[in-house]
BARO-43775 format. One record per residue (C-alpha): x, y, z; residue in one letter. Coordinates in steps of 0.05 Angstrom, whole numbers, plus 5000, padded with zeros to 4 digits. Example, Ala and Ser with C-alpha at 12.3 -4.5 7.8 and 13.67 -1.06 7.14 Angstrom:
524649105156a;527349795143s;
***
This chain:
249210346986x;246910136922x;244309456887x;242909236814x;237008836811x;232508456750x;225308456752x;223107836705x;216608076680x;215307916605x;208808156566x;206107506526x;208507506450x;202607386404x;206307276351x;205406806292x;211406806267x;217507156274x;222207296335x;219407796390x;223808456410x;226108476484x;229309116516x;230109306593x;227009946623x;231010126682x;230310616742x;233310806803x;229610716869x;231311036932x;229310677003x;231410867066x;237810987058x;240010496991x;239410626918x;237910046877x;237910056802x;230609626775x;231409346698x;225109026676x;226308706619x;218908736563x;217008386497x;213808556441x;210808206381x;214408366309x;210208076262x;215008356204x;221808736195x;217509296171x;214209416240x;220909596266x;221610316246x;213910346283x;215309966351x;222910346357x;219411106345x;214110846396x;218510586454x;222911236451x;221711576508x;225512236549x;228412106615x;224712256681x;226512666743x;226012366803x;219712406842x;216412106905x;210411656915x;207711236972x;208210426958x;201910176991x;205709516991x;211609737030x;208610277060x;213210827057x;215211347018x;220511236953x;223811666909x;224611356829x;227311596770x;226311306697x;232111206635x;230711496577x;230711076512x;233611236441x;233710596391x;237210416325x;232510156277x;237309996226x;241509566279x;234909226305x;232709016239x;240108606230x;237808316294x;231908046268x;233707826211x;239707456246x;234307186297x;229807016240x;234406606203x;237306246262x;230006016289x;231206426353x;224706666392x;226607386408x;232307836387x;235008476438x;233109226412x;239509596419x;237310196457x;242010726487x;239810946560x;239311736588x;239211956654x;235212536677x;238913186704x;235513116768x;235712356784x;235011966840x;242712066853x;241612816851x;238112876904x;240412326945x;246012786946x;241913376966x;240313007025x;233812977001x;232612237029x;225612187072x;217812537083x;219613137133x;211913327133x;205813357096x;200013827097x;192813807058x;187614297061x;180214257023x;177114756970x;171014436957x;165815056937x;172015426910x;169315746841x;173215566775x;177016106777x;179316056848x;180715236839x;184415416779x;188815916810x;191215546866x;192014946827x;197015386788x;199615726835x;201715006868x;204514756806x;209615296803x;212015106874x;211914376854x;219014116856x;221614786892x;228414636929x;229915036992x;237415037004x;239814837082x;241315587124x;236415907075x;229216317087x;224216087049x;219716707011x;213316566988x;213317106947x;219616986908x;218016246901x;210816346877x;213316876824x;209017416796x;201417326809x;197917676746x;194017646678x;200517586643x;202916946691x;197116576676x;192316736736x;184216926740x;180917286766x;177117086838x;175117286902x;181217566953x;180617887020x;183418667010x;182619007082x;176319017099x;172018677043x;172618076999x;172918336932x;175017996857x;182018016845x;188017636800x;190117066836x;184116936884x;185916216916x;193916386929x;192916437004x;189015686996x;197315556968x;200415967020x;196215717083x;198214937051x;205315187042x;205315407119x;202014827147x;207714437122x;213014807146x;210514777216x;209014097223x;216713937191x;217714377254x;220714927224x;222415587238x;217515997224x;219616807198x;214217167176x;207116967180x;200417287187x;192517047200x;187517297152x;183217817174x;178117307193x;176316587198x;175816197128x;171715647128x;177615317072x;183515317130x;179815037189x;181914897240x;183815597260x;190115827272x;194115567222x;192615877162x;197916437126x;195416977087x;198917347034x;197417876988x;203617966941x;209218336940x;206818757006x;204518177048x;208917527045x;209916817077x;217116617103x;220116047135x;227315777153x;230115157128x;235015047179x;236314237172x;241513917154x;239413817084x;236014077019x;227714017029x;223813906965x;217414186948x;212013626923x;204813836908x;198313536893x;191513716869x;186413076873x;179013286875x;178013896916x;184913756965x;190813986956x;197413746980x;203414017008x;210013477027x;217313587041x;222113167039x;229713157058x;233412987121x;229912877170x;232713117252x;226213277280x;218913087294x;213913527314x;207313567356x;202114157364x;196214237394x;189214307375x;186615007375x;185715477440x;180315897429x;182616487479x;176216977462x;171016997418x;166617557388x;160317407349x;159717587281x;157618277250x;150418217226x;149118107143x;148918677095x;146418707028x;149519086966x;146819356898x;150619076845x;148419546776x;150918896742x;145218406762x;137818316762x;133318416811x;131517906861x;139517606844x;143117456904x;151117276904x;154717186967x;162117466970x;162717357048x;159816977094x;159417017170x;164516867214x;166717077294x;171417437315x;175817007356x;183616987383x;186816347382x;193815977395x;196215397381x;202114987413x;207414617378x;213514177405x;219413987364x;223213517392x;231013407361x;234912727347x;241013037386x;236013117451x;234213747455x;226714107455x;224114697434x;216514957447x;213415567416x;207015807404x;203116047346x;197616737361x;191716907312x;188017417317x;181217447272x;176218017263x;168217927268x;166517857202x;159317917173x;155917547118x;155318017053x;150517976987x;150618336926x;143718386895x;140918746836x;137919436831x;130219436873x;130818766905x;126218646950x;127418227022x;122317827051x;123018377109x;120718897056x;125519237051x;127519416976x;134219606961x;137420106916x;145020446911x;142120886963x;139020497016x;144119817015x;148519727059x;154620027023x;153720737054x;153320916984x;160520696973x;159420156935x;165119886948x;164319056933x;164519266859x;172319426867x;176919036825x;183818926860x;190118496836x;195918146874x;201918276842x;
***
């Protein structure tokens, strides 16, 4: 269904003389399941025909796409699109004049209205109507690099349609992951170690990616735990690690309807939501901690690129553990599915890099050949996802 409505809202002329210039801004809203069309009609001061050409050039604006964004007044969720604007000065400055002459108070800006490609209609008819899910996880003590990564890599998954009957690929979505894409270099976990790589902070985008997916109580395809507990994706057990091409993150969209990808980065969270059509809800429970195994003790490594007495963690501590969670989706036809969700983590041990002949309050100094490295020093390895 869909409504026209006029928002009276005028901006006070402070004008000496001279007739003010009105023109309407209009949008599309969507709530619940109606469309309404918002004009909002603004004035402006025109303290001379020759401010025309200035006020038309500064009104003209490109259309929007539709996005979402919570109303704290309503409380929900709705999906808005904005017109675009073009003017004719050359018209408007007839007006004026006409308005002018005749003692009128204001005078309309002719303005020709654009609609956006991807509008509120567009993906009304999508099916892309409601909030399926939403999922945030924290980076605070992320480096630069690693913040700026994954609030790139989230950007290029930010308005991301999945098509109903379709498996979602974090791989393909996400694109190439290199120097040439835009990415920097940070920390990643490569098999055993935590070593710098392009595009450290992708599985902070992957893990967000997953979380929403399984709370929309989707299917989920391929997915795998990170070879031990992060501190970023707690709780444990929900987290999704990739390392790209080789290791990926998959999902099914099998609802009725398109689901849209909308991110956000504020502060140190970031923000996963989908919306479309909505013919589930889903529960899970907290972590079940199954076994635990406690972590390997700390070792320290020679880095020939720092001082003595330096220090730089690259991993910290962390059991081993195996854990599953429980989710329930429950259907608007009835029916109820349960399924569970199993991690597996190793024992991971805290790791340093220090310079050459530091010295620990045990007294122990360390070189190349008596860290902890086994001489391999293998923390100094550069690796990329691709």
């Amino acid at each position: 269904m869909r409504t026209f409505v006029l928002v009276f809202f005028f901006t006070l002329s402070l004008a000496l003389a001279g007739p003010d210039a009105v023109f309407y801004t209009q949008q599309n809203v969507l709530e619940g399941d109606q469309i309404t069309t918002v004009q909002t009609p603004h004035r402006f001061p025109v303290g001379g025909i020759g401010q025309i050409d200035a006020l038309t050039a500064k009104l003209t604006t490109p259309a929007k796409s539709a996005t979402w964004a919570y109303d704290n007044d309503k409380k929900k969720w709705l999906l808005s699109d904005e017109s675009g604007y073009t003017f004719a000065p050359q018209r408007a400055k007839m007006l004026y004049q006409q308005a002018l002459a005749a003692g009128q108070p204001q005078f309309p800006l002719p303005v020709a209205y654009s609609q956006p490609a991807r509008d509120v209609f567009y993906y009304y008819g999508l099916g892309i109507r409601e909030l399926l899910s939403e999922a945030t996880t924290r980076f605070a003590g992320s480096s630069n690099e690693r913040a700026f990564n994954l609030t790139l890599g989230a950007s290029r998954l930010n308005g991301y349609v999945i098509p109903p009957n379709t498996v979602f690929s974090f791989a393909k979505a996400i694109g190439e992951i290199s120097l040439a894409t835009g990415y920097k270099k940070a920390f990643v976990i490569s098999g055993e170690q935590t070593v710098e790589g392009v595009g450290g902070g992708m599985c902070q985008v992957s893990t967000t990616t997953f979380r929403a997916a399984y709370f929309a109580g989707l299917p989920i395809v391929d997915r795998r735990p990170h070879s031990y507990q992060v501190g970023y994706y707690k709780p444990a057990g929900l987290d999704a690690a990739v390392f790209l091409p080789e290791r990926d993150f998959k999902f099914k969209n099998d609802t009725p309807g398109n689901i849209l990808i909308q991110t956000e980065v504020k502060g140190v969270y970031l923000t996963f939501r989908f919306f479309g059509t909505k013919d589930r809800s889903a529960t899970w429970s907290d972590p079940v901690f199954l076994s635990r195994t406690p972590a390997l003790p700390t070792r320290f490594i020679v880095s020939p690129n720092m001082r003595p007495q330096t220090f730089q963690q690259v991993d910290f501590a962390a059991d081993g553990a195996s854990v599953r969670v429980t989710r329930t989706v429950q259907f608007t036809d009835g029916h109820k599915l349960t399924d569970t969700l199993n991690s597996v983590y190793k024992p991971w041990g805290a790791v340093w890099l220090v310079g050459p002949g530091t010295k620990l309050r045990s007294g122990r100094v360390l070189t190349a050949a008596t860290d902890d490295s086994g001489g391999k020093g293998s923390y100094n390895t550069l690796t990329q996802t691709h």
